[in-house]
C-alpha positions in Angstrom: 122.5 7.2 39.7 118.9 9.0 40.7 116.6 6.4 42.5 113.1 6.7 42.3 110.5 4.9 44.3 107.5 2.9 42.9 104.3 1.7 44.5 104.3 -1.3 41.9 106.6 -4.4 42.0 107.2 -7.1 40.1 109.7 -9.9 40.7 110.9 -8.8 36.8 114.6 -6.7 37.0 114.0 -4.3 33.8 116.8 -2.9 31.9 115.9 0.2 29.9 118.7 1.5 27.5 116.7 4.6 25.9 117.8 6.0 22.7 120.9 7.6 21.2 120.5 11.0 21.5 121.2 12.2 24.7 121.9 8.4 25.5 121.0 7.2 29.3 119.8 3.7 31.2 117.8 2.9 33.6 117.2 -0.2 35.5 114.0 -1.4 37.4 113.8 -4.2 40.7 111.2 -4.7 43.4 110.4 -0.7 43.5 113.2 1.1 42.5 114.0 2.8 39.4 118.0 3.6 39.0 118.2 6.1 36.6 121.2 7.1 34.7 123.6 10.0 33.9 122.8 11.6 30.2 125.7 10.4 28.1 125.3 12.8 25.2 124.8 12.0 21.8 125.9 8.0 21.3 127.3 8.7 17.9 130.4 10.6 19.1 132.3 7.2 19.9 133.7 8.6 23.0 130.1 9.0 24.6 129.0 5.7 23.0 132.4 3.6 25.1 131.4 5.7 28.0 127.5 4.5 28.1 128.6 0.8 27.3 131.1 0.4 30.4 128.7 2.0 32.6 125.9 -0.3 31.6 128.0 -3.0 31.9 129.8 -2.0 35.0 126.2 -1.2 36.8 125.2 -4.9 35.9 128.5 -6.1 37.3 128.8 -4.2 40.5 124.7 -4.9 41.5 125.3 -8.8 40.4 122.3 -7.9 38.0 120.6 -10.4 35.3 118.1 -8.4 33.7 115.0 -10.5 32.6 113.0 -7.8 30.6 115.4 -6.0 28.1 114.0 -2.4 26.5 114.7 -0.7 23.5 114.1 2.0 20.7 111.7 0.7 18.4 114.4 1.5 15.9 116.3 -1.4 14.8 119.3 0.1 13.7 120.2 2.7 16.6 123.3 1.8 18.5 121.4 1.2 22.0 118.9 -1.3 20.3 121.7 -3.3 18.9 123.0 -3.4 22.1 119.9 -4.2 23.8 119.6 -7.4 21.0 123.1 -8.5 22.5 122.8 -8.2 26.4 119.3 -10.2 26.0 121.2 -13.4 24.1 124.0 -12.6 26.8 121.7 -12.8 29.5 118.7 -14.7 28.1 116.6 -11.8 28.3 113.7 -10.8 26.7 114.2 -8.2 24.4 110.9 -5.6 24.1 111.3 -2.4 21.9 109.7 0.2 22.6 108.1 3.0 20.2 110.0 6.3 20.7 107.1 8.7 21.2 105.2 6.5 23.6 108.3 6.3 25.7 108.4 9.7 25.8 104.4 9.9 26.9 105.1 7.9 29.8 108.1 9.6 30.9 106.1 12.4 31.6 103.3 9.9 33.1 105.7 8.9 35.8 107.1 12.4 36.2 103.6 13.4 37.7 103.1 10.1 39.8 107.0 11.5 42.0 105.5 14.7 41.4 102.0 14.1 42.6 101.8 11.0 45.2 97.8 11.4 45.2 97.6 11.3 41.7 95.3 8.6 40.2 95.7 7.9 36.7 92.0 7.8 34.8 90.3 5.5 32.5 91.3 7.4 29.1 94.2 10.3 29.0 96.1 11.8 26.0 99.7 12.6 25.1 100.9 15.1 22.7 104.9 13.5 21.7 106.9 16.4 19.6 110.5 15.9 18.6 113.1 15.4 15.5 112.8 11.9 14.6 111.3 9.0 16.0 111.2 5.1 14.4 107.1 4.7 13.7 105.3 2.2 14.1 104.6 2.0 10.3 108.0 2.7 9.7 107.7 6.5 8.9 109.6 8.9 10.8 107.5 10.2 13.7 107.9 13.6 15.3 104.8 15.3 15.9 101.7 12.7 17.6 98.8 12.8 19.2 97.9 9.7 21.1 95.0 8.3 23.0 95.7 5.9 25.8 93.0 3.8 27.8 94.1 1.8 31.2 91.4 -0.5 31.6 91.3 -4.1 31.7 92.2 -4.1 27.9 95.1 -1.5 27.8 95.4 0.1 24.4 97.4 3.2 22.6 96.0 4.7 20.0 97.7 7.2 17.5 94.4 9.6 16.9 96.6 12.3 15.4 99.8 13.7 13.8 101.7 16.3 11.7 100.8 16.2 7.8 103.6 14.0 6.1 106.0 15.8 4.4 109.3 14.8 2.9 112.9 14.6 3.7 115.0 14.6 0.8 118.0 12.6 1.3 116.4 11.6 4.0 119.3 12.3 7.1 120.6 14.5 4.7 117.6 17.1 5.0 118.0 17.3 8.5 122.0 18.3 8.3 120.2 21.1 5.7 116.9 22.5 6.2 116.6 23.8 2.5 115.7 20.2 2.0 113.0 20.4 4.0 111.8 23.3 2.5 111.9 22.4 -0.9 110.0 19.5 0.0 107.1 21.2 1.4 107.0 23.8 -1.4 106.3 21.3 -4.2 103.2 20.9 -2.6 102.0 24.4 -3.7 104.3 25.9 -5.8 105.9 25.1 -9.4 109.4 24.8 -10.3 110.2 28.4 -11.0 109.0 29.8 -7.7 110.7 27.3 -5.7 113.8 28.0 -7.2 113.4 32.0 -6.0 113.3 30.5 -2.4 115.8 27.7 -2.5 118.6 29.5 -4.9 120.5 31.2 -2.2 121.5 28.2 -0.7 122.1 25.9 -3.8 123.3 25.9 -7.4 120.8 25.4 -10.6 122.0 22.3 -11.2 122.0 21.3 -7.1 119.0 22.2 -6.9 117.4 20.5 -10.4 119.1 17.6 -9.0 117.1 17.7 -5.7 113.5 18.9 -7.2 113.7 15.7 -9.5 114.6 13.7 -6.8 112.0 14.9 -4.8 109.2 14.5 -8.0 110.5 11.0 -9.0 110.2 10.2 -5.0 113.7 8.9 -5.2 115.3 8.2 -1.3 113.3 10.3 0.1 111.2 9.7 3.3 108.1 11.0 4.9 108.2 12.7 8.1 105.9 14.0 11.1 109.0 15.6 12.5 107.8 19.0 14.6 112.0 19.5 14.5 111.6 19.5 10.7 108.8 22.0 10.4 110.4 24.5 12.6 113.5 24.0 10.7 112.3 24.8 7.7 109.9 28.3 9.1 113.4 29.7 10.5 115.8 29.1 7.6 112.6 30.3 5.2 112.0 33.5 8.0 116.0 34.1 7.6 116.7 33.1 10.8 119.2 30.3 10.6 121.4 28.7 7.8 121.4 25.7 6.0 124.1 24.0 7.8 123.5 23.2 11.6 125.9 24.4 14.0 124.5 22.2 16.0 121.1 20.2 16.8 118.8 22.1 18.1 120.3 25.6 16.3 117.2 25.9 13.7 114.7 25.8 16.5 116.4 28.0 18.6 117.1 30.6 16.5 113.7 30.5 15.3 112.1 30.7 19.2 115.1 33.3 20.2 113.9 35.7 17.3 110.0 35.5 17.9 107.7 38.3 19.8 104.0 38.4 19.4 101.8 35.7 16.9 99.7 36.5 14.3 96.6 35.1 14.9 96.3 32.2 12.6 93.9 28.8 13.0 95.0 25.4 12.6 94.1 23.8 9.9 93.3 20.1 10.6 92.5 17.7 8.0 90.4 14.7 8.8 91.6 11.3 8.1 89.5 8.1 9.0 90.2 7.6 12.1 93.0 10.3 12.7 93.2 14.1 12.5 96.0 15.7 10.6 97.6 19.0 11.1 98.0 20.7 7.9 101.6 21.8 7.8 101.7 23.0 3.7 99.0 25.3 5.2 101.4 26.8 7.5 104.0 27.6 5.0 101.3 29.3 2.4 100.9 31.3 5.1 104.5 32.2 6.3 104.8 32.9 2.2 101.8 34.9 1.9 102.4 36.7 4.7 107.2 37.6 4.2 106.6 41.2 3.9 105.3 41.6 7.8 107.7 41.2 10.3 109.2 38.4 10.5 109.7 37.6 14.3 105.7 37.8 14.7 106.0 34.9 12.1 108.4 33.1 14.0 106.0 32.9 16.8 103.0 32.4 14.7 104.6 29.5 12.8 105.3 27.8 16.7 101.7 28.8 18.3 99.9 27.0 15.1 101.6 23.6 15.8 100.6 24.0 19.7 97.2 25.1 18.7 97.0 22.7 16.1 97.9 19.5 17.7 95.8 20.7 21.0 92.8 21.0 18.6 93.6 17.3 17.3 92.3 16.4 21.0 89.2 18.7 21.2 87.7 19.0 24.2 89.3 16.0 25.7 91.5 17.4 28.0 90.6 16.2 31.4 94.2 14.4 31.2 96.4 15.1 28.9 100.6 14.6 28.6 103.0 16.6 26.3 106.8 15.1 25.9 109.6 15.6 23.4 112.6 18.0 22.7 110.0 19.9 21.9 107.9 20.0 24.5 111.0 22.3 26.5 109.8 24.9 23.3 109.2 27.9 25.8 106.1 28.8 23.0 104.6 25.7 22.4 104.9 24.6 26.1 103.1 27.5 27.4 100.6 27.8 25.7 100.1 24.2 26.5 100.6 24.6 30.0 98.1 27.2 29.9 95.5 25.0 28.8 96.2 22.7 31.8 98.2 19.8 30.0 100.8 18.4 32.4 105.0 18.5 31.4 107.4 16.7 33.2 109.0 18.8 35.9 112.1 16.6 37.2 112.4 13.8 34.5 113.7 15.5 31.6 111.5 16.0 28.7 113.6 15.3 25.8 115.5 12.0 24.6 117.5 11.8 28.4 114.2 11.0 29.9 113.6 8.2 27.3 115.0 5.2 29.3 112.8 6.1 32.3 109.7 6.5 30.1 110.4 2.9 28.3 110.4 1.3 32.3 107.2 3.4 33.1 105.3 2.0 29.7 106.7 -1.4 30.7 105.2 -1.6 34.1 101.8 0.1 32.7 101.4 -2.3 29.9 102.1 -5.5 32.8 99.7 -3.7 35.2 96.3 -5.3 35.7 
């Protein structure tokens, strides 16, 4: 276990049990975080039995009763059932935790070890950009923009994120990107040109099956996902099939392949309150634009969703965050970097840092 010191205390003991990807703990007493090995993914059964007996066996040995219990916001992942148990075990309470805030204030308290002067203002920003994340209004999240105020009435407001678009099968479009795809091409295309782009990877009748499911809106699910979008701008630049050889393979591929951007500017779409970046924009682009070369696409198609969700905050960048998978995009994270926004250095930046973010946005949100 890492330890890491904290000004703040609290006679609370905090028990953080992050997500399932890349699944890790942390635990929080007096002014000490413990912070956990990374586990790997907690749906490989041997990685799941590993995490459990550690959890418990760090309660045991440290004669811990946690009193605050955190979670995924997600009902349904293994770590938030889990959290639901120890809390009736140990009379805890049980707080969940959105996915994409947690990983905000991972990178919060990265700069605080990083930084011991740092003071943290009145109003910051964090940019969140992953695969999936459980939303708040039960969409799948992936690629947010939030605004976060510390006075004396704390709030978190989402101000921005991705355009929708839709996973076919939902899970199912993320195991194959031509999902994705087709789903974003419906939005500008009819039946007959799809078909030119999709029929390489599936049959007529596979793929009639999966445009009408995608028209009649039939289990399908909106996403934000940044993962999603990149996935479907390398298999649709050639760069990747539509089968992952593993998780990240899409994204990869599609970074490994790219030299120089075109330039190209965000399009953002305003929204009541939020700003939307437009994604189908994007992929008229890419389509418009197959017979230059396709490795200055690759890098385009990254740039615009760094640009874009940068422009979502304007000028407001005294203080801004960026966390995620994502954010460890060598594009996207320099060019964010460059513009002075703050990624964490030690704490990692994808879904193992997610415990330690859900104690950091713990302590914030008891803070006065």
């Amino acid at each position: 276990m890492n330890t890491f010191l904290l000004p703040q205390k609290t006679s609370k003991t905090v028990l953080a049990l992050g997500a399932e990807s890349d699944g890790n703990f942390c635990f929080f007493t007096q002014d000490k975080i413990y912070f956990s090995e990374n586990f790997g993914d907690l749906l490989e059964e041997k990685n799941w039995q590993k995490y459990q007996k550690a959890v418990l066996k760090f309660l045991l040995e440290n004669k811990i009763k946690p009193d605050i219990i955190l979670t995924d916001l997600h009902p349904l992942y293994l770590t938030s059932i889990f959290g639901e148990t120890l809390s009736k075990k140990y009379k805890a309470e049980h707080i969940r935790v959105q996915h994409h805030i947690a990983h905000i204030f991972s990178a919060i308290g990265d700069r605080f070890f990083n930084d011991t002067a740092y003071v943290m203002p009145g109003i910051f920003y964090g940019i969140a950009m992953d695969g999936t994340g459980y939303g708040e209004d039960k969409k799948i999240w992936g690629g947010e923009v939030f605004e976060i105020k510390t006075e004396k009435i704390k709030t978190i407001k989402r101000i921005g994120y991705l355009e929708n678009q839709i996973l076919i099968g939902g899970d199912m479009a993320i195991k194959e990107p031509a999902r994705m795809l087709l789903g974003i091409l419906v939005n500008f295309f009819p039946k007959d040109r799809i078909y030119n782009f999709i029929k390489k990877y599936y049959t007529k009748n596979e793929f009639e099956l999966l445009y009408n499911q995608r028209k009649q809106n039939f289990n399908c699910l909106e996403t934000s996902s940044t993962g999603r979008i990149l996935d479907a701008a390398s298999l649709l630049l050639g760069f990747c099939e539509n089968k992952r050889k593993y998780k990240h393979a899409p994204i990869d591929l599609l970074e490994a392949n790219s030299t120089k951007p075109y330039n190209i500017e965000p399009k953002i779409i305003p929204s009541q309150e939020k700003q939307i970046l437009n994604t189908t924009f994007l992929f008229e682009y890419l389509i418009e634009n197959l017979h230059k070369d396709k490795k200055r696409l690759a890098a385009t198609a990254q740039l615009y969703i760094a640009k874009g969700l940068h422009k979502i905050i304007n000028k407001n960048i005294s203080t801004t965050f960026i966390a995620g998978g994502i954010a460890s995009n060598k594009i996207i994270s320099d060019y964010l970097l460059s513009q002075g926004i703050y990624a964490s250095k030690t704490i990692p930046r994808g879904d193992a840092g997610l415990s330690f973010g859900q104690i950091i946005y713990y302590l914030f949100s008891i803070s006065r």
